[in-house]
C-alpha positions in Angstrom: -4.7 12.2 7.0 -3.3 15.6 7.5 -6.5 18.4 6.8 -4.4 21.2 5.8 -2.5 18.9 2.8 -6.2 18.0 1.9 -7.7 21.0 1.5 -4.9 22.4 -0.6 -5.6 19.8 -2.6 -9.0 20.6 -3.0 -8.7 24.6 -3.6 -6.2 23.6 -6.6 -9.3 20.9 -7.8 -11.8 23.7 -7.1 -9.3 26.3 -9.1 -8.6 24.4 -12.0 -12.5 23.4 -12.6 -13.1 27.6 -12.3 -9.9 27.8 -15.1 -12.2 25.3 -17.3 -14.9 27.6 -17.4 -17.1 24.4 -15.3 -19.0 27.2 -14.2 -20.0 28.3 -18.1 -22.9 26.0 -17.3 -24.6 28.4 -15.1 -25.5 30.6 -18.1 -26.2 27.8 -20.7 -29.1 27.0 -17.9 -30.2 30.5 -17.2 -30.9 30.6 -21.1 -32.5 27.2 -21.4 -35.0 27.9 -18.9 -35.6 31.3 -20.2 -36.1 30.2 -23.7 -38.7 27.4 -21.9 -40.7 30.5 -20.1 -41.1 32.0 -23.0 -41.7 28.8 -26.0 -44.0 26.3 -23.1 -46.8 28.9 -22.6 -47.6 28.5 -26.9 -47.7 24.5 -27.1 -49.1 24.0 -23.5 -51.4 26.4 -22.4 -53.0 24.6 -19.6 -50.1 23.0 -17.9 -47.0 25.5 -18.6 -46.0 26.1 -15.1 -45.7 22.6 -14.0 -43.8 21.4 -17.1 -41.5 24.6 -16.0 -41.3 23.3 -12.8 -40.5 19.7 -14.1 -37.9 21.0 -16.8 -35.8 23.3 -14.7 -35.4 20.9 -11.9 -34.2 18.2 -14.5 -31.8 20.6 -16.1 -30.5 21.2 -13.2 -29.8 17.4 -12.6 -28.4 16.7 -16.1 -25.8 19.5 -15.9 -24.7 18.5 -12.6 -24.6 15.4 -14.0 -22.6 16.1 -17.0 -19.7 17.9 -14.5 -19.6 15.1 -11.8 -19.3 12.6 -14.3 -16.9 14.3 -16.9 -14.5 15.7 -14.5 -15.0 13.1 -11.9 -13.6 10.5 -14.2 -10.4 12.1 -15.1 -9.6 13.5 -11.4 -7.0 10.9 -10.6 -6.9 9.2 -14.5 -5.7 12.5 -15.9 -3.4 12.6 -13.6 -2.1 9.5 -14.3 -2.1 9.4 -17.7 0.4 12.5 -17.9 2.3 10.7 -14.8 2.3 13.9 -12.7 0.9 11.5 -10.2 4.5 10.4 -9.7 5.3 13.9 -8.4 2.8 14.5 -6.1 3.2 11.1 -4.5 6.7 11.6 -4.0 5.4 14.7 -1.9 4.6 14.0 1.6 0.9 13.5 0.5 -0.7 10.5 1.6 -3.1 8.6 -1.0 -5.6 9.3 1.4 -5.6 12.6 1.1 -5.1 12.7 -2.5 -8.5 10.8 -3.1 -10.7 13.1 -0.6 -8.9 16.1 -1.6 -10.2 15.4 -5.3 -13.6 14.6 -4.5 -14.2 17.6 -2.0 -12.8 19.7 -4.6 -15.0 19.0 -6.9 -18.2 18.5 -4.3 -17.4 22.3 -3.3 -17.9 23.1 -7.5 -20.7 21.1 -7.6 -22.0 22.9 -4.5 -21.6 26.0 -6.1 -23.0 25.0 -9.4 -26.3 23.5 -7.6 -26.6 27.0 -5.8 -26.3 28.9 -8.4 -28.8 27.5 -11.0 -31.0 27.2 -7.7 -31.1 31.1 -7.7 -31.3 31.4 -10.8 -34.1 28.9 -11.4 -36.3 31.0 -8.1 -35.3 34.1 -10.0 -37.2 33.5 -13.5 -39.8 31.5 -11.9 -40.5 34.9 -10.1 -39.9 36.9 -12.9 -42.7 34.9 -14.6 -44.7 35.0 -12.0 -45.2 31.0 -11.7 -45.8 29.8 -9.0 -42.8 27.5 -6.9 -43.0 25.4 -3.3 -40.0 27.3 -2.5 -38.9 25.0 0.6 -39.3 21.9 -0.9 -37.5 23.1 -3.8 -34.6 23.8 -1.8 -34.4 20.7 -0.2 -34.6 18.4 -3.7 -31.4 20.9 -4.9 -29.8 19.7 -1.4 -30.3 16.2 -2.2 -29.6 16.7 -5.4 -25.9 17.9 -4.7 -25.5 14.9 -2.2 -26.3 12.6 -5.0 -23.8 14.1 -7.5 -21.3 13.8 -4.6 -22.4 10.3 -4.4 -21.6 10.0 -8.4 -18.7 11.8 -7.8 -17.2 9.5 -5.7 -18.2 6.6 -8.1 -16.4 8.6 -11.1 -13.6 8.7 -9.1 -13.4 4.9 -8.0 -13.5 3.5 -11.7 -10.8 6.3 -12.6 -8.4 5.1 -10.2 -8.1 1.3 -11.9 -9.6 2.2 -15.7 -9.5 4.8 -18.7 -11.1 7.9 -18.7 -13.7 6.5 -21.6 -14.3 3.0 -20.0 -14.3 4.6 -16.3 -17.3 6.9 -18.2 -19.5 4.5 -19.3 -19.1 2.5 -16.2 -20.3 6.0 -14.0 -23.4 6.7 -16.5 -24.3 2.9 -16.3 -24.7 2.9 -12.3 -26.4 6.2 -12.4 -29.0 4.5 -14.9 -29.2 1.6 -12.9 -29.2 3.1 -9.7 -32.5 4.9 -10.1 -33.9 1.9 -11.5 -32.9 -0.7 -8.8 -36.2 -0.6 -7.4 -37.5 -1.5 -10.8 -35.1 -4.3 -11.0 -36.1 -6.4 -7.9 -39.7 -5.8 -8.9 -39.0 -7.1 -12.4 -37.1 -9.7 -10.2 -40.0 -11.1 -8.4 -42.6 -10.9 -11.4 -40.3 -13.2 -13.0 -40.3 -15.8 -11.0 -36.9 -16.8 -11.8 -35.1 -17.5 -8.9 -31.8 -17.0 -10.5 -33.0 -13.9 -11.7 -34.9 -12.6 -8.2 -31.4 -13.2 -6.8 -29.4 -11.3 -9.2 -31.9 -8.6 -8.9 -31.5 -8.6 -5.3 -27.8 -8.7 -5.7 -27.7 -5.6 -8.1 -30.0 -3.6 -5.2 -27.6 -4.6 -2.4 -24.7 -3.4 -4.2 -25.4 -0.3 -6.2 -26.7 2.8 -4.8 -30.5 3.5 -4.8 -30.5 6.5 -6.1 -33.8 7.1 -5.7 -33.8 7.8 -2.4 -31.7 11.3 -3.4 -34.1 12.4 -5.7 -36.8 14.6 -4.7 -37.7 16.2 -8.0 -41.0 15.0 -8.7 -42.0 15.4 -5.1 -40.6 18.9 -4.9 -42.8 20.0 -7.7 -45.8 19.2 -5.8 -44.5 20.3 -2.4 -44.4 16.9 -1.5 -41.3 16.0 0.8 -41.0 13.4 3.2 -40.9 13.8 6.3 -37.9 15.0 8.3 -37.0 11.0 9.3 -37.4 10.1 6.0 -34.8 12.8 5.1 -32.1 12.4 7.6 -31.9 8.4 6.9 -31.7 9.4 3.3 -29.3 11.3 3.6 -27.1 9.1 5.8 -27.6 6.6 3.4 -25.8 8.8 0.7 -23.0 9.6 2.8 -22.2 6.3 3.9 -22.6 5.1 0.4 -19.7 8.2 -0.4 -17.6 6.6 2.7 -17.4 3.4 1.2 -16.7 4.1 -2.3 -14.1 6.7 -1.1 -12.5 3.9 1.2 -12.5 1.5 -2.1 -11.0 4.0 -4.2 -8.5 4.7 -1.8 -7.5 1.1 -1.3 -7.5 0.3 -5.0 -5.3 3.4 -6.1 -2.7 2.5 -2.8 -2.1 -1.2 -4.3 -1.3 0.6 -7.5 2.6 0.6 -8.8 3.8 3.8 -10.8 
């Protein structure tokens, strides 16, 4: 895999997001959370700063959501749907770097999206004078770009074989899943099916656990784990983002066009 052919790949991916106005979604946020500062303090008196807290931090996810999933999906279907796939394979671009040029492309928009709602979300908590666990804040919008990097790269694998609509539902089905696959194994064993405590175990095995990547309701608080707890997280959602690279990569090779 040749780095230079990659990252040209992923400025265009990073242009062409910036040319869809991707980044529109910074203002739709500062605006929702504004409206919140100013609408929670009438209907919750009492408990307005942490339902700030709570809100902004979930906005945040849901746009990020929105993009990774959205665009993710139609990376490499849009492509070849409109069969300009067949020109830039007959360039001296690998499939390889085709696939990781895509998803670094958009990680680097997602990076920049995460970053800047992350500002802006310090900037009208201290406008409102509410108070914020400023670190631990940080790190949950670290780990949250790392898991919609991780969804990313799952958008991207079901675009590579399916259509954009199908290869859509599929990505919003393991993001609901995956932060419930705790839920699922414990449902598992109350059951005490054991066809059913193995499927549940199967589904854990295979689809990512999400909730390891999300540190929302522990940020609010100022509750992170600690720093071992962090780093095998987060090598957890990289390796997960190795693998489903390396199976999109193989799929989209075995493809004829």
């Amino acid at each position: 895999m040749n780095l230079g052919r990659t990252l040209v790949i992923t400025t265009n991916v990073f242009r062409e997001a910036i040319r869809d106005r991707v980044l529109y979604l910074v203002g739709l946020f500062a605006i929702f959370l504004g409206a919140c500062v100013r609408l929670l303090p009438e209907v919750a008196a009492a408990t307005q700063n942490k339902i700030i807290l709570d809100v902004g931090l979930a906005a945040m996810s849901l746009l990020g959501l929105v993009i990774a999933v959205f665009v993710g999906t139609g990376l490499v279907n849009k492509e070849i749907e409109k069969r300009t796939v067949l020109v830039l394979i007959a360039k001296p671009i690998s499939r390889t770097e085709f696939i990781v040029g895509k998803h670094l492309g958009l990680s680097a928009v997602l990076a920049v999206l995460v970053a800047a709602m992350t500002a802006i979300y310090f900037g009208i908590l201290s406008l409102s004078r509410v108070p914020y666990p400023a670190g631990s804040i940080l790190v949950s919008s670290l780990y949250l770009f790392l898991q919609l990097s991780l969804i990313t790269a799952v958008a991207i694998a079901f675009g590579v074989f399916t259509s954009s609509l199908l290869a859509t539902l599929l990505t919003f089905a393991v993001y609901l899943m995956g932060n419930f696959t705790r839920d699922l194994v414990t449902l598992g064993t109350l059951s005490k099916n054991p066809a059913i405590e193995n499927l549940t175990r199967s589904l854990y095995l295979v689809l990512p656990d999400l909730a390891r990547l999300d540190l929302k309701n522990q940020a609010v608080y100022g509750d992170i784990p600690g720093i071992d707890i962090l780093l095998a997280n987060a090598g957890y959602g990289l390796l997960y983002i190795v693998l489903l690279l390396a199976i999109a990569i193989l799929i989209f090779s075995l493809r004829e066009f």
